[in-house]
FIPADO-32516 format. One record per residue: x, y, z of N, C-alpha, C in turn. Coordinates in pm, 1 decimal, m for minus. Atoms other than C-alpha are relative to their C-alpha. Example, Ala and Ser with C-alpha at 12.3 -4.5 7.8 and 13.67 -1.06 7.14 Angstrom:
       nX       nY       nZ      caX      caY      caZ       cX       cY       cZ
     89.0   m119.0      0.0   1230.0   m450.0    780.0     90.0    120.0      0.0
    m82.0   m119.0     m6.0   1367.0   m106.0    714.0    m77.0    109.0     73.0
END
This chain:
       nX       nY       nZ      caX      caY      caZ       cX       cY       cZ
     46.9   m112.6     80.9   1010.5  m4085.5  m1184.1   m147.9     29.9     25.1
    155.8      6.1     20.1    626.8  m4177.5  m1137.0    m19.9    114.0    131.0
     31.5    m37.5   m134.8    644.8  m4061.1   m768.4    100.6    138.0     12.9
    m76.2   m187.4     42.0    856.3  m3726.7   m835.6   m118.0     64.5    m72.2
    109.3    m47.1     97.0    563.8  m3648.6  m1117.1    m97.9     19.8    122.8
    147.2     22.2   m109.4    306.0  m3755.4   m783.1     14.2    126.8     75.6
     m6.2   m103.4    m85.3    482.0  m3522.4   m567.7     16.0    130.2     m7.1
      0.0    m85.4     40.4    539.0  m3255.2   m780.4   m157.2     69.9    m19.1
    173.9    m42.3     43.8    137.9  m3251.5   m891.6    m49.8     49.7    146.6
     30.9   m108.4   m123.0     70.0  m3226.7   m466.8     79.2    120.1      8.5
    m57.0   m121.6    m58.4    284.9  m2949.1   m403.7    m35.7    127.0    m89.2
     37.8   m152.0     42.7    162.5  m2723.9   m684.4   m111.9     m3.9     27.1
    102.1      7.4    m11.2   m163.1  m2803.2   m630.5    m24.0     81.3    178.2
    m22.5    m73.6   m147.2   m118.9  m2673.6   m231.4     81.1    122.5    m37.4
    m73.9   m167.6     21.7    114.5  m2398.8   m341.9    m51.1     71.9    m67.1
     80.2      1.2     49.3   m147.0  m2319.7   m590.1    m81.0     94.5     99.9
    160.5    m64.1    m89.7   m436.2  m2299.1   m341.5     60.2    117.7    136.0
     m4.2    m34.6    m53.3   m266.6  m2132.2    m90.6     70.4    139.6     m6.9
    m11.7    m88.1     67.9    m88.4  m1840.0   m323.1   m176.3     35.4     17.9
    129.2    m57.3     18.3   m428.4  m1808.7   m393.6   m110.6     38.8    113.8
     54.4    m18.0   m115.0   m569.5  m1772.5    m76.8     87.7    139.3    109.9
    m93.4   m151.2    m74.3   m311.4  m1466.9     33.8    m83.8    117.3    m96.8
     47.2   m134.7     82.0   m501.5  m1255.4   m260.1     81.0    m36.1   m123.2
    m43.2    m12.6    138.2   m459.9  m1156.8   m627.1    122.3    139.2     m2.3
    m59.0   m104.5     m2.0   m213.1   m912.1   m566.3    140.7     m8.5   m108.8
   m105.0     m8.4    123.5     77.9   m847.9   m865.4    105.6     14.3    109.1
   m102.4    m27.6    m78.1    422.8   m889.7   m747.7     41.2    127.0     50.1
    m29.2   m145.1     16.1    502.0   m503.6   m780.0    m78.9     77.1    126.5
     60.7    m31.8    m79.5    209.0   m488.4   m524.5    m29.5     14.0    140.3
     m5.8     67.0    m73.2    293.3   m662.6   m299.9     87.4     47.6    147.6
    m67.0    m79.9    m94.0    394.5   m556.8     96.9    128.2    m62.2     15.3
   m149.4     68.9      1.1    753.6   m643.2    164.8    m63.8   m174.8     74.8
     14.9    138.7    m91.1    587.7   m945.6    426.7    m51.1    m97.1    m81.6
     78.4     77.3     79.9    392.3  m1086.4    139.9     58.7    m30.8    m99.4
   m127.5     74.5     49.7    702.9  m1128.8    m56.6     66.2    m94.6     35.7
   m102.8     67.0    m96.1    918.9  m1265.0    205.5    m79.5   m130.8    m12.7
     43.6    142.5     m4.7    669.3  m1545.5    210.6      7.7    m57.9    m91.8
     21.6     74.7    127.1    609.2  m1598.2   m130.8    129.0    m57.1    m82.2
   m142.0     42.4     41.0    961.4  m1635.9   m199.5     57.6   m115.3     83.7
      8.3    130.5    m49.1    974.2  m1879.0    115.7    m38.6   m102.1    m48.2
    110.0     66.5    m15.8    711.2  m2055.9     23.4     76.1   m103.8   m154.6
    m70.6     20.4    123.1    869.8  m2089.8   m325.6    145.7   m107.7     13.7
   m156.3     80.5    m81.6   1240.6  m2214.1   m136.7   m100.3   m155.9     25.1
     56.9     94.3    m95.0   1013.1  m2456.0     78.1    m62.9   m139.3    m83.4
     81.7    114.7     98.3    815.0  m2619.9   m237.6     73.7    m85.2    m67.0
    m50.0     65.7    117.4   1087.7  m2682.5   m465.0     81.5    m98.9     93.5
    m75.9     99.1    m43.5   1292.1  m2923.2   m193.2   m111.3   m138.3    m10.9
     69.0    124.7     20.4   1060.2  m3209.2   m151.7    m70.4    m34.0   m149.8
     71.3     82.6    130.4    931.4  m3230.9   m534.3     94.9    m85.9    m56.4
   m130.9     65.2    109.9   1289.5  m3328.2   m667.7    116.4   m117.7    138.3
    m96.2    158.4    m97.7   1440.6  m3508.2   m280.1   m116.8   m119.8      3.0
    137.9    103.5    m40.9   1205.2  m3800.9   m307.0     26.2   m116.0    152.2
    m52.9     43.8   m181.1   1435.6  m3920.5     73.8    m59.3    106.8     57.8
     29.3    m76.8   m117.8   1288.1  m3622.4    222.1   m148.9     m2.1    m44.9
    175.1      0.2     31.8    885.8  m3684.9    286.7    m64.5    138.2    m10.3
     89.0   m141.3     51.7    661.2  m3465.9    161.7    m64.0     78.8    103.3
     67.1   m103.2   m133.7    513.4  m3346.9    479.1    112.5    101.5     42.6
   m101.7   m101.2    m20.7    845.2  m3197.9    553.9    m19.8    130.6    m89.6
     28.4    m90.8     84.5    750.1  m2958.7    246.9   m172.3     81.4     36.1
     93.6    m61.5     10.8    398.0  m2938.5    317.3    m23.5     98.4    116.9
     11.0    m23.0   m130.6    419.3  m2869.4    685.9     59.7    155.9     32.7
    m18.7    m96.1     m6.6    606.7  m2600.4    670.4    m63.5    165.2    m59.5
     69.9    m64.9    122.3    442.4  m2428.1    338.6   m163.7     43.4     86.4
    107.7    m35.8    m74.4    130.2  m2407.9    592.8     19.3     85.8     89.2
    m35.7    m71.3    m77.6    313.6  m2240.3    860.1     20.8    133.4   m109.9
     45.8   m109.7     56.5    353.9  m1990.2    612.2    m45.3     52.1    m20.9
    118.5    m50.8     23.5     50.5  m1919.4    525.5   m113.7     17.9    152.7
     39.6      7.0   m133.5    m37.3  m1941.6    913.4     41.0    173.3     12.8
    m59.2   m135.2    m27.9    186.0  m1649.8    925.4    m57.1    137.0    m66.9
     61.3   m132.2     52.1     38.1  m1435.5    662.6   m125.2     13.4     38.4
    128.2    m32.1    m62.6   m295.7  m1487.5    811.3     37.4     96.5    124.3
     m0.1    m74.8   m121.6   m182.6  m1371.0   1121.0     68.8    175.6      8.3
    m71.4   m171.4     38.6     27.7  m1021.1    971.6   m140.2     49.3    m35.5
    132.6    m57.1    100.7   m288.6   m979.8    761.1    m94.8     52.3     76.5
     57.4    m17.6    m99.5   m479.1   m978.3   1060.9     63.5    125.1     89.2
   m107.6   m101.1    m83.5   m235.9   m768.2   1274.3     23.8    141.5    m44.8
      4.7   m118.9     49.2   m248.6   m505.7   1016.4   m128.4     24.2     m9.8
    125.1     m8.1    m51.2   m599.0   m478.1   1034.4    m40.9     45.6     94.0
     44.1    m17.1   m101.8   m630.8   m452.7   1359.9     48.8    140.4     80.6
    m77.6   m103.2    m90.5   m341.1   m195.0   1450.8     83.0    111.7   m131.2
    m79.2    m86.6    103.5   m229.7     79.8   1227.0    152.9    m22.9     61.6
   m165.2    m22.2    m80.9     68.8    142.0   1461.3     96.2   m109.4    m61.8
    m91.4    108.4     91.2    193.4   m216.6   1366.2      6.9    m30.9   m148.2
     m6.8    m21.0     74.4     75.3   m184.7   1058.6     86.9     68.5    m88.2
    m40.7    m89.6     43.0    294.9     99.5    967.8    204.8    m96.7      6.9
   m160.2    122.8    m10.5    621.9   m139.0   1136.3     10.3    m95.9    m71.0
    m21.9    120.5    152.5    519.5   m413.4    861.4     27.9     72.7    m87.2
     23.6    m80.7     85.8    468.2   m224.8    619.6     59.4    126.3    m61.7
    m70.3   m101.7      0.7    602.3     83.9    659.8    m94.4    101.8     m5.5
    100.6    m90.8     45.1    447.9    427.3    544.7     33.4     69.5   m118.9
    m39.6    m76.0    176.0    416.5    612.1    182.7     83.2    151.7     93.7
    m72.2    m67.8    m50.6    713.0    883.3    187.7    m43.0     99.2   m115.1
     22.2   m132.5     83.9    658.3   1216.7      6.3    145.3      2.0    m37.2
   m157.2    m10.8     67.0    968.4   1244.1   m221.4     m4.7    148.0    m81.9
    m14.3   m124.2     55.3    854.7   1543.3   m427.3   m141.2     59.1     92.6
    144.3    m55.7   m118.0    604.3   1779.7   m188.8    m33.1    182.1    m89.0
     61.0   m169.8     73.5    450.1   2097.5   m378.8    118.6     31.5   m119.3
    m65.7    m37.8     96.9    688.9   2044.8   m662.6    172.5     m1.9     32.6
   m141.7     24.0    m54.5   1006.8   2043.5   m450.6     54.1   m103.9     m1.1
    m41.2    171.9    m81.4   1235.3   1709.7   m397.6     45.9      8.7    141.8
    m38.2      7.8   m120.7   1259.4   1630.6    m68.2    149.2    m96.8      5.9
   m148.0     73.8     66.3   1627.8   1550.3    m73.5     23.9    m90.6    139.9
     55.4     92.7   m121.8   1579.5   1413.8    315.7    m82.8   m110.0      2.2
     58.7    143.4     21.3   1331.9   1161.8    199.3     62.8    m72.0    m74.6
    m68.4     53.4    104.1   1538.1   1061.1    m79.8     88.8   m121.5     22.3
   m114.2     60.9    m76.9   1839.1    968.7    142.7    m86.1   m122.8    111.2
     46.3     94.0    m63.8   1638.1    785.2    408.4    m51.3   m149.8    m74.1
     45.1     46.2     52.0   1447.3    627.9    131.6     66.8   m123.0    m96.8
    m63.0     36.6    115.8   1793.4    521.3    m52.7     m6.6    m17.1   m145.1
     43.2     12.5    146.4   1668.4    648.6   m351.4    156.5     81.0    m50.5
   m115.6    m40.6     86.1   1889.3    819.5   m629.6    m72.9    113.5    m78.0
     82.6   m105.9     97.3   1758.0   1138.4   m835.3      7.4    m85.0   m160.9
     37.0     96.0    111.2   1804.1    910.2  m1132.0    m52.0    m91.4    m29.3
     82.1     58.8    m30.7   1615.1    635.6   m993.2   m150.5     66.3     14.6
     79.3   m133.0     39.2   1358.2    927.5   m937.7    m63.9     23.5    m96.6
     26.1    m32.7    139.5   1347.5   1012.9  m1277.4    m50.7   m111.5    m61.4
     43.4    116.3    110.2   1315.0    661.4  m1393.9    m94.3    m45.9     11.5
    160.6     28.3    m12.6   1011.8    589.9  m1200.6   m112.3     87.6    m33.8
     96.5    m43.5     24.3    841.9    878.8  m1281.3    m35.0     24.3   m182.4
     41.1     39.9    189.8    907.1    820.9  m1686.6    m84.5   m186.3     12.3
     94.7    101.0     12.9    737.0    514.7  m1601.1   m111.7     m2.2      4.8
    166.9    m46.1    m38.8    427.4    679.6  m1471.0    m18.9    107.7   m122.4
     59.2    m89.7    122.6    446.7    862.1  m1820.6     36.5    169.4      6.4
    m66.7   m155.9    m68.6    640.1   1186.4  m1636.2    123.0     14.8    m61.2
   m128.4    m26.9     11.0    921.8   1317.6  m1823.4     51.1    103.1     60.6
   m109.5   m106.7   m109.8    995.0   1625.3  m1658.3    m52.7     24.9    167.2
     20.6    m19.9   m145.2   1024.5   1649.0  m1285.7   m122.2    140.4      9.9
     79.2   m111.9    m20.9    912.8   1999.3  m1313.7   m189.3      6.2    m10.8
    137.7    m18.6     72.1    559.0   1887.4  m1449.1    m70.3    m19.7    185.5
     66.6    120.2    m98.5    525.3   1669.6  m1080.9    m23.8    112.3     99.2
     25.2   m104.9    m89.2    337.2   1855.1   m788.2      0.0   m136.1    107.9
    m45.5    122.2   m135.4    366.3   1525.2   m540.8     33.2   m152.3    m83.0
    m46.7    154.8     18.2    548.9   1207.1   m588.7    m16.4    m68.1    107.8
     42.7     36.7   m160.3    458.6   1002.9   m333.1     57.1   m209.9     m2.8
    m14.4    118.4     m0.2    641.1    647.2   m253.5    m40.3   m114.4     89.4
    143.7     35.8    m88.6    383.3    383.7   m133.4     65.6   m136.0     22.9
    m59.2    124.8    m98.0    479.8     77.1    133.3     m3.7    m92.2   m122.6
    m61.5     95.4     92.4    469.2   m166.6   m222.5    116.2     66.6    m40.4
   m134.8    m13.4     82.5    781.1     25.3   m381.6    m52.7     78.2    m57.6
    m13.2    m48.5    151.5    593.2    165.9   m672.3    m30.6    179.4     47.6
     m6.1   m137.6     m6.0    538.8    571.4   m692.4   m107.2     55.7    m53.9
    136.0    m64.0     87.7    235.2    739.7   m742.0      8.3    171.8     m9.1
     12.4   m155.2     75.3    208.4   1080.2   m928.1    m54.2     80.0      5.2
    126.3    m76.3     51.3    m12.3   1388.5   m908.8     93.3    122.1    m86.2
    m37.3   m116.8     56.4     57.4   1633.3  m1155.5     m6.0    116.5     43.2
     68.6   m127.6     m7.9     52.4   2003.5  m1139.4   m150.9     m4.9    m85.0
     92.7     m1.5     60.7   m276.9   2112.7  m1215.5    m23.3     62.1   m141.5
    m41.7    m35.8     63.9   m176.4   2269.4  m1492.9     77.9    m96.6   m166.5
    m56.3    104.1    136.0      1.5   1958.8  m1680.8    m98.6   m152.5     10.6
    105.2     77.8     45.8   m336.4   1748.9  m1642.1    m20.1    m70.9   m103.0
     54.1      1.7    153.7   m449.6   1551.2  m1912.7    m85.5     73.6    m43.9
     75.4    m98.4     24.2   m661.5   1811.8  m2100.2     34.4    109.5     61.8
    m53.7    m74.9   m126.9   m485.3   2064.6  m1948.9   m102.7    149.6    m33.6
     40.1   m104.4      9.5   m633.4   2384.5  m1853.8    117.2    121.6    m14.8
    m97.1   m100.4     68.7   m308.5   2557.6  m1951.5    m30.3     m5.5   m125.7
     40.5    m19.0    118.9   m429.3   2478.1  m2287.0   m117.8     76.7    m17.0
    138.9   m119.2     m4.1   m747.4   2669.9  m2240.7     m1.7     96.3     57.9
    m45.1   m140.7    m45.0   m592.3   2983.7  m2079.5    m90.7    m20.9    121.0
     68.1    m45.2   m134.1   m800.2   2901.8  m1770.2     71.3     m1.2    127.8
    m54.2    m46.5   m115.8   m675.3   2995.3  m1430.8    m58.0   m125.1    149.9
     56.0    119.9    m96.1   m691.0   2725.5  m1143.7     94.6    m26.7    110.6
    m80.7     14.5   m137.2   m589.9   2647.9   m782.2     95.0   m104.6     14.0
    m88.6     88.3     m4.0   m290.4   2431.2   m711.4    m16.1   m107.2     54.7
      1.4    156.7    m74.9   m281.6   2061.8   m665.1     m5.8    m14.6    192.2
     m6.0     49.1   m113.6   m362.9   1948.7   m310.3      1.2   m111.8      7.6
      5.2    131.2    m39.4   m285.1   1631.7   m181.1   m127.9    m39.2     81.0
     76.7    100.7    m61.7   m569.1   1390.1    m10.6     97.0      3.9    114.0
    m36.9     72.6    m80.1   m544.9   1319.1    341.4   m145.3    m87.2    116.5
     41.8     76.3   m110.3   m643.0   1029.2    554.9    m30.8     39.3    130.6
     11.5    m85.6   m151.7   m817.4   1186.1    872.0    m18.8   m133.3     96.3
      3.1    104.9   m119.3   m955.8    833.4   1018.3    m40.5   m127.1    m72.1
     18.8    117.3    106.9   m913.4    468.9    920.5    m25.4    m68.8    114.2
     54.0    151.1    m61.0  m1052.2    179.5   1078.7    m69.3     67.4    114.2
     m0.3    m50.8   m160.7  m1212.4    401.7   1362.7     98.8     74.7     56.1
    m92.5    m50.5    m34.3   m891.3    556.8   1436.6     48.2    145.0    m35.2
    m32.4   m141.1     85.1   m830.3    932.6   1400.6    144.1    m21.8    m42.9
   m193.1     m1.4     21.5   m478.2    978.4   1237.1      6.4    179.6      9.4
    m26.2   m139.3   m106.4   m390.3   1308.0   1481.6    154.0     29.0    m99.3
   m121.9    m27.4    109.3    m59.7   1294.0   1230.7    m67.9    142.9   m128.9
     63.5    m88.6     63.5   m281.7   1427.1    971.7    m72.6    118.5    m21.4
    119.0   m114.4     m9.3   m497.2   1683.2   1109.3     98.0     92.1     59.2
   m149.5   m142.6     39.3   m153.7   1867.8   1225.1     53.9     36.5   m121.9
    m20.9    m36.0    161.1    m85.1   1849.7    861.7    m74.3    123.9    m60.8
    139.2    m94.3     76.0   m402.2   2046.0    784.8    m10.6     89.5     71.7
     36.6    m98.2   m138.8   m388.0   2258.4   1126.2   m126.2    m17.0     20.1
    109.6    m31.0    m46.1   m707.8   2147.5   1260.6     11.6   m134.1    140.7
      0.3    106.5   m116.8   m813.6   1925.7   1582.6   m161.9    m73.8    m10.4
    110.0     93.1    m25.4  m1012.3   1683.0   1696.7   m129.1     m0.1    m36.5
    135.5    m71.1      7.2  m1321.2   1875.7   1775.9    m40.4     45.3   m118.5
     25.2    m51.6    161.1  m1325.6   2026.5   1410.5    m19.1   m153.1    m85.7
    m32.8    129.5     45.9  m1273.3   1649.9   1313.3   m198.6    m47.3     41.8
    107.6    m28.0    m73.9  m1590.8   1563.4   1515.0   m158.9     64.2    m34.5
     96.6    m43.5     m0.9  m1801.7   1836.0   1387.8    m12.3    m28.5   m163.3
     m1.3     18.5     91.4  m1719.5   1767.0   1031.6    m64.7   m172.2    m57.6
     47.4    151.4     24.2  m1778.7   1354.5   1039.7   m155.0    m11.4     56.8
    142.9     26.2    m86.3  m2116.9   1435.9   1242.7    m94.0     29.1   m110.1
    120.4    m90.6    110.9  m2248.1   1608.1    901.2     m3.6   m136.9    m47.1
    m18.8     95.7    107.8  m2217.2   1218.0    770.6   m100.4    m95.5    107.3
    117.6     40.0   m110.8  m2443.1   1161.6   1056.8     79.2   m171.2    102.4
    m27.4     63.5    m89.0  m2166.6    953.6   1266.6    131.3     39.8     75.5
    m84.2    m12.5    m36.2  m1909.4    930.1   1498.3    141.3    m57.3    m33.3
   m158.4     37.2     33.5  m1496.0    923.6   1460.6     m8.6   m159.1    m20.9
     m4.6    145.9     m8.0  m1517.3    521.1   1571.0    m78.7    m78.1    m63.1
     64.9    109.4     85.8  m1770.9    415.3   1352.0     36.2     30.1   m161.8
    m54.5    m32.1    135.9  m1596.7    550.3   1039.5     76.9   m120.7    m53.1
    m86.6    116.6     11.4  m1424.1    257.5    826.2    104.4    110.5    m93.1
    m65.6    m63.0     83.3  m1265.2    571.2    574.2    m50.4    139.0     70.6
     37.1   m199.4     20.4  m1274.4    993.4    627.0    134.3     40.4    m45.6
   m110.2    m26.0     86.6  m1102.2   1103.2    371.3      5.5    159.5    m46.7
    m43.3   m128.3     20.4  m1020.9   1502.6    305.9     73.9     14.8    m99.1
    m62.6     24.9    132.3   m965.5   1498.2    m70.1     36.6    122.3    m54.0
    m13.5   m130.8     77.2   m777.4   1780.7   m256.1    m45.3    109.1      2.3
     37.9   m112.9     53.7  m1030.8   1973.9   m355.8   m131.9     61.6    122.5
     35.9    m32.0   m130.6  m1155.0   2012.8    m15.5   m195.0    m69.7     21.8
     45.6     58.5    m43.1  m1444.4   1750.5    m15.5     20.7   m139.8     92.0
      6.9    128.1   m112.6  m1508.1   1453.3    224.9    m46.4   m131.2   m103.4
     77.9    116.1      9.5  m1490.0   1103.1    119.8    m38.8    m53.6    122.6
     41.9    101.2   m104.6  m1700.7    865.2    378.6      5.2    m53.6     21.1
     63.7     95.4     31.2  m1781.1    563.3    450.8     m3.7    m98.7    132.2
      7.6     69.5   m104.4  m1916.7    343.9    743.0     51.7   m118.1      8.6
    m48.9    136.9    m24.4  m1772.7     39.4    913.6   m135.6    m85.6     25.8
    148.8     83.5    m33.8  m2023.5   m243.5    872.1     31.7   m124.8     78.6
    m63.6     85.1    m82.2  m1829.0   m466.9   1085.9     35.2     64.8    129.9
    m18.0    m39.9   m120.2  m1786.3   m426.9   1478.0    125.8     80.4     44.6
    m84.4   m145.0     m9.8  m1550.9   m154.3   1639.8     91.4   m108.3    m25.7
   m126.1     62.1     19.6  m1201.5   m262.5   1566.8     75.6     57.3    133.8
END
């Protein structure tokens, strides 16, 4: 019993530190790869606390390779959107200017009642209010309203106002995303002359962000080109 209690105290104590060393991230948050482990990792711990014939290195040894592994995705997404996007995946537009995209839906294996149920979770009861639903590589669904059903809405104050635009990502890590700027109809060179007003170039950008309401977020990479 003493030495079940011993081996139980190492293994949370390592499963412990090394949860904790992937990040604080909430399950809900979490990328599908950073599940898969944690649910390994979880399989992997509970055999050696309760076989006290199978040595504990057999538990620990592996429980490291795990965490070998998420270093190395963690890294890998970092480094490469492209693969990034194959871990991970990419956020799917499910409702786009108020419409449902009934094509994302299906790919997505969602359900229009599943739909509904996530967006009464985000505090949305009627579809009609939603001007983008947007479903993001954790699972969960993020919301923009019409501009119109705001909190404080300016339908309550009879004022008159331009329609929700979505944010887009022009260049992350150094990387233009040429996806996006066909989105917007513009190129490169317009890309270019716009990031130069921030007084740098495309590759030293760590964010350029093209928000809604048609300003620029910024922000430099203070770490070497990627």
């Amino acid at each position: 019993m003493i030495l079940i209690f011993v081996r139980t105290i190492i293994i949370y104590v390592l499963v412990l530190c090394v949860m904790r060393f992937m990040g604080k991230r909430e399950i809900g948050q979490m990328q599908p790869f950073e599940l898969v482990i944690s649910i390994m990792i979880a399989d992997l711990a509970s055999t050696p606390m309760t076989e006290v014939g199978i040595p504990i290195l057999y538990g620990i040894i592996p429980i490291f390779g795990m965490l070998f592994m998420h270093i190395v995705i963690s890294v890998i997404n970092i480094k490469s959107i492209r693969m990034r996007e194959i871990i991970c995946g990419k956020p799917r537009i499910l409702i786009n200017k108020g419409k449902i995209d009934e094509r994302a839906l299906i790919k997505e294996n969602f359900t229009i009642n599943e739909l509904q149920e996530r967006l009464r979770v985000n505090d949305v009861n009627n579809i009609s209010d939603v001007e983008y639903a947007i479903l993001e590589t954790s699972g969960q669904i993020s919301v923009i309203l019409k501009s119109e059903k705001s909190p404080v809405t300016c339908e309550d104050l009879n004022l008159e106002v331009d329609k929700t635009k979505i944010s887009y990502d022009l260049i992350l890590d150094g990387r233009i995303m040429n996806d996006n700027l066909k989105k917007i109809e513009k190129d490169q060179k317009w890309l270019e002359k716009e990031i130069a007003k921030f007084d740098m170039l495309p590759t030293e950008a760590l964010i350029f962000v093209l928000n809604g309401d048609g300003t620029y977020f910024c922000q430099r990479k203070i770490r070497g080109k990627v």
